[in-house]
PAZAPA-4460 file (N, C-alpha, C; in steps of 0.05 Angstrom, whole numbers, plus 32768, in hexadecimal, padded with zeros to 4 digits):
% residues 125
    n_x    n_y    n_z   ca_x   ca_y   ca_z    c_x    c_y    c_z   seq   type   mol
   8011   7FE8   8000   8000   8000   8000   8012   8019   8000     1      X     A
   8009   8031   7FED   8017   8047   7FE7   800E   8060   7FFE     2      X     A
   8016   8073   800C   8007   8089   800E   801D   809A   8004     3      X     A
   8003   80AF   7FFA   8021   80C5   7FF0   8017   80DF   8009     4      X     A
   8028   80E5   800D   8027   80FE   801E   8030   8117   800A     5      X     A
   8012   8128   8010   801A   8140   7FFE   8035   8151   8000     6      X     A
   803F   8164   7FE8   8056   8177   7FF0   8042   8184   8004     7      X     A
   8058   8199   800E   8053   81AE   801F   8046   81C1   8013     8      X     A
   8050   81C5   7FF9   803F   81DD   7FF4   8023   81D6   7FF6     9      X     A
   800E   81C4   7FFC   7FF9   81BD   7FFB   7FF4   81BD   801E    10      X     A
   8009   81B9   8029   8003   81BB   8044   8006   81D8   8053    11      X     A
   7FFD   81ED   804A   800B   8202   804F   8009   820C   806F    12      X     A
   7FEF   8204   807C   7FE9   8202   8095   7FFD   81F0   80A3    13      X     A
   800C   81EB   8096   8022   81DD   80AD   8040   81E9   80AF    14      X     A
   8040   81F9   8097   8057   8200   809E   8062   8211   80B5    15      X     A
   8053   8220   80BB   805A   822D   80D5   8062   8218   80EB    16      X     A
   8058   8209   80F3   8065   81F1   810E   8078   81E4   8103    17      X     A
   8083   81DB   80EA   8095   81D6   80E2   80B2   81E7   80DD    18      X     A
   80AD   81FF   80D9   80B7   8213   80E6   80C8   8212   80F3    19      X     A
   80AD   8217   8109   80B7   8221   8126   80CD   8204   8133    20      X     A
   80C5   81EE   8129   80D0   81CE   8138   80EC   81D0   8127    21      X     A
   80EB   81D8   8114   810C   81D4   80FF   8114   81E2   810E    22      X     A
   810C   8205   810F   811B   821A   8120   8125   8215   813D    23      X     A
   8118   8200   8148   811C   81FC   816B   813A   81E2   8165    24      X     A
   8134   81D4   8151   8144   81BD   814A   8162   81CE   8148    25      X     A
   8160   81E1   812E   817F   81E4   8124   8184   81F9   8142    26      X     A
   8180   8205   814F   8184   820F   815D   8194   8202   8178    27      X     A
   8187   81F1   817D   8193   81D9   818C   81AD   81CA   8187    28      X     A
   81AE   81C8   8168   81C2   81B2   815F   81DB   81D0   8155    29      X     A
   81D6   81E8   8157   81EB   81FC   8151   81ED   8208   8175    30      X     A
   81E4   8202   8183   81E6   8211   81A2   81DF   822C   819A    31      X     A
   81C3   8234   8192   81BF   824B   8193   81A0   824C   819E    32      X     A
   8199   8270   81AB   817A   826C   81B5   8165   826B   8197    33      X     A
   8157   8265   819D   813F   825E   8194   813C   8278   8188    34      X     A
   8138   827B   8170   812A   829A   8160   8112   8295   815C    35      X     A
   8103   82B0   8168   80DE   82B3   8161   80E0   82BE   8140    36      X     A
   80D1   82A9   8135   80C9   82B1   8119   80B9   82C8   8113    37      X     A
   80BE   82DA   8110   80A7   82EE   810A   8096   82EB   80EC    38      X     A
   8081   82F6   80EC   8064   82F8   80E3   806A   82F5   80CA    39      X     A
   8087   8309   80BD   8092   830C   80A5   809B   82F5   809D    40      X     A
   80A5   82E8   80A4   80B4   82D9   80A6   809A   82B9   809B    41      X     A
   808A   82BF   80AB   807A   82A6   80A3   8064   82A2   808D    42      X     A
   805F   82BF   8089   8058   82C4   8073   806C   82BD   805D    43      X     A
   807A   82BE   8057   808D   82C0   8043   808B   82A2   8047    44      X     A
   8094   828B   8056   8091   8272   8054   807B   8264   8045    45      X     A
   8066   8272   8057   804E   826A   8054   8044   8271   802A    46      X     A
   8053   8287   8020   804E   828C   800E   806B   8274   7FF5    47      X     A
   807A   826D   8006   808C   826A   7FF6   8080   824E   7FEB    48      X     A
   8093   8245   7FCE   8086   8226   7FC6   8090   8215   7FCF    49      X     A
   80AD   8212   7FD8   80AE   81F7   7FE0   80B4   81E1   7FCA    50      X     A
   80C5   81E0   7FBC   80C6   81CF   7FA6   80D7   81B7   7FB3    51      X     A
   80E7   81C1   7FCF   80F8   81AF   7FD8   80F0   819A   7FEE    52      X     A
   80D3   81A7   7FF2   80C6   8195   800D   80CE   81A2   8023    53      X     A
   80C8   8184   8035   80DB   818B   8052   80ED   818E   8052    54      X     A
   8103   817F   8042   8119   818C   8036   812A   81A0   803D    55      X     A
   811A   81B2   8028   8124   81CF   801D   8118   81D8   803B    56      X     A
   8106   81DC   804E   8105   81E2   8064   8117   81E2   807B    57      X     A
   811B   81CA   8078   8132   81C0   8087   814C   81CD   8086    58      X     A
   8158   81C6   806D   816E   81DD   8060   816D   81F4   806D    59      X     A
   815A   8203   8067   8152   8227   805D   8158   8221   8079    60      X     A
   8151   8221   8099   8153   821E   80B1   8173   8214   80B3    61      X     A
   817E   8202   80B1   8193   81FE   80BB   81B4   8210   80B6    62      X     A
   81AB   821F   8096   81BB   8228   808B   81BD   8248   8088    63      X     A
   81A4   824F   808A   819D   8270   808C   819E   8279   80AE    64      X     A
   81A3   8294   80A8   8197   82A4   80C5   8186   82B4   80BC    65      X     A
   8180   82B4   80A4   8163   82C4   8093   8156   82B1   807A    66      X     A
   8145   82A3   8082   813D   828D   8076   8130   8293   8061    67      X     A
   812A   82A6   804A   8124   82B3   8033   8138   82C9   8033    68      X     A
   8156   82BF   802A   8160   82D9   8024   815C   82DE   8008    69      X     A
   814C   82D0   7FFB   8145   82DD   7FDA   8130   82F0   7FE3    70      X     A
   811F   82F0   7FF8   810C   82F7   7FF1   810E   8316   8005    71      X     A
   8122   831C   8002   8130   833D   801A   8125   832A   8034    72      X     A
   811F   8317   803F   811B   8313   8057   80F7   8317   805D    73      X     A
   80EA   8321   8046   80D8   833A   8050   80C0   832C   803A    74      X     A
   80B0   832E   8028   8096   832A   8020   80A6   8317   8000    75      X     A
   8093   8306   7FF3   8099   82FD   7FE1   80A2   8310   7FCC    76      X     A
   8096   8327   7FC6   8097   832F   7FAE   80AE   8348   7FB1    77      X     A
   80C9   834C   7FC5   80D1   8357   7FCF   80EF   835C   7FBD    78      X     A
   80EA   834E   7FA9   80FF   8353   7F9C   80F9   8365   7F7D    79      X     A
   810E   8377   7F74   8109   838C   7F64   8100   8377   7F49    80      X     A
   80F1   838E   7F38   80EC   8382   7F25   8107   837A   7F0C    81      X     A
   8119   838C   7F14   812A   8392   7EFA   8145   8380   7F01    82      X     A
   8141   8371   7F18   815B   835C   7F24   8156   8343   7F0F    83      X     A
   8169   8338   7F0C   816C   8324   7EF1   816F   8307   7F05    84      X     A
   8169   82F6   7F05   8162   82E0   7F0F   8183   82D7   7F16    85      X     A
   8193   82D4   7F01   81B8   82D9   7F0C   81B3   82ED   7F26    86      X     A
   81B9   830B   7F27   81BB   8313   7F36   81A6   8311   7F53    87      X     A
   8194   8307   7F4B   8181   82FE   7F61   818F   82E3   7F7C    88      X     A
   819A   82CD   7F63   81A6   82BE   7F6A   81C5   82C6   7F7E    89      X     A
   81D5   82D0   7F72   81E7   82DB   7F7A   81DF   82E8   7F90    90      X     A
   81D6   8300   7FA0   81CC   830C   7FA6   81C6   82FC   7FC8    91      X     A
   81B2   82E4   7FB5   81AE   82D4   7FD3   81C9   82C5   7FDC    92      X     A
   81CF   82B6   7FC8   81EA   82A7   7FCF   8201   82BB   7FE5    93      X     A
   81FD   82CF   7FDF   8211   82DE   7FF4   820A   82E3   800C    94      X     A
   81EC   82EE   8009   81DD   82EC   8029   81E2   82D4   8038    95      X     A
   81DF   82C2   8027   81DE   829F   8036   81FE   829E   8045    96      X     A
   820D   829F   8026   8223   8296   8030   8233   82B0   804B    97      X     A
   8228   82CA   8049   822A   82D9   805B   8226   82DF   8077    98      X     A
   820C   82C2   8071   8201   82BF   8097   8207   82AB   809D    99      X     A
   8211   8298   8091   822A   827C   8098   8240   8283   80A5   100      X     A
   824B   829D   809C   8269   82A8   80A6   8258   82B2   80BE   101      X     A
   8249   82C4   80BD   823D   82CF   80DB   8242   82C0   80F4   102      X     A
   8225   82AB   80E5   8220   8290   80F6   8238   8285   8105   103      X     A
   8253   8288   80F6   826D   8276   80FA   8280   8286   810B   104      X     A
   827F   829D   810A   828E   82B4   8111   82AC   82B0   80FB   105      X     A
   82A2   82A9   80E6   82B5   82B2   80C9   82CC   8296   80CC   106      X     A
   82BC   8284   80D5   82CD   826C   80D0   82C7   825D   80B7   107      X     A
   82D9   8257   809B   82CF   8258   8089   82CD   8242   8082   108      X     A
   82D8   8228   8092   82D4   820A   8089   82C4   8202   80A2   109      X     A
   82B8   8210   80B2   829D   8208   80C4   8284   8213   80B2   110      X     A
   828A   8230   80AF   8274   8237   809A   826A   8225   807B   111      X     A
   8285   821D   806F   828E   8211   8053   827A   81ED   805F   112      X     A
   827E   81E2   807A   826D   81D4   807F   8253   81D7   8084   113      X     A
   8246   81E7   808A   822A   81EF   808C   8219   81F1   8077   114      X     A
   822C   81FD   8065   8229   8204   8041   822A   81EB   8030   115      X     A
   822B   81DD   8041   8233   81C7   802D   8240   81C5   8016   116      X     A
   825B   81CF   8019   826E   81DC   7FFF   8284   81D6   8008   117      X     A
   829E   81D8   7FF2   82B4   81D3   7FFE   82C1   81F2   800E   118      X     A
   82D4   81F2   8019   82E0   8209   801A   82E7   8220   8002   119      X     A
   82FC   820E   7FF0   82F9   8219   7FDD   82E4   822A   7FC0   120      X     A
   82D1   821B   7FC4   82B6   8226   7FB8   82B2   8237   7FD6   121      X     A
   82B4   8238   7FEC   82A9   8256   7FF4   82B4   826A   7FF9   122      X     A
   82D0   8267   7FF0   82E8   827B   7FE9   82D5   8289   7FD2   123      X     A
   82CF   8278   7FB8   82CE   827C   7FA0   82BB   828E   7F9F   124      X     A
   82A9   8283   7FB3   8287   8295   7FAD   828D   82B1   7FBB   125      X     A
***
């Protein structure tokens, strides 16, 4: 017998407690307090698709300290119209890879592990 369990984006009423349980999780497994998600913040989830599942949830939590840095942090549609999907990309890639070094206090093969990258590729980036 098969069951399929829908994506998330179909579950959108759940993503908030999933959230908040990833956010209590990586928090724990990095020794840091617990961050209150704000309203912005869950909106933007709540709006986002999700192509990666739990996944890409999971990820976006363990690897960010601003878990939509494409999206300014702030409403879906928050990015300019005239930004080119490269520079969109780029753009986030630096925020990400920018709150890894944060996160690390600029250790670059603790961060380069968080990133799931070598060192060298986060020299590069």
């Amino acid at each position: 017998m098969t069951s399929r369990v829908p994506p998330l984006r179909e579950r959108r009423g759940e993503i908030a407690g999933l959230l908040k349980y990833y956010v209590s999780e990586a928090a724990a497994k990095f020794g840091r307090a617990i961050p209150t998600l704000d309203a912005s913040a869950l909106q933007v989830a709540r709006a986002h698709g999700w192509p990666g599942n739990i996944r890409e949830l999971v990820n976006r939590v363990d690897r960010a300290d601003d878990l939509f840095p494409e999206q300014g942090g702030l409403q879906p549609d928050a990015a300019s119209a005239d930004d080119s999907l490269d520079r969109a990309r780029e753009t986030a890639e630096r925020a990400h890879i920018a709150a890894a070094l944060r996160r690390t206090d600029r250790a670059v093969q603790e961060a380069a592990t968080i990133l799931d990258i070598s060192r060298t590729s986060l020299w590069k980036r």
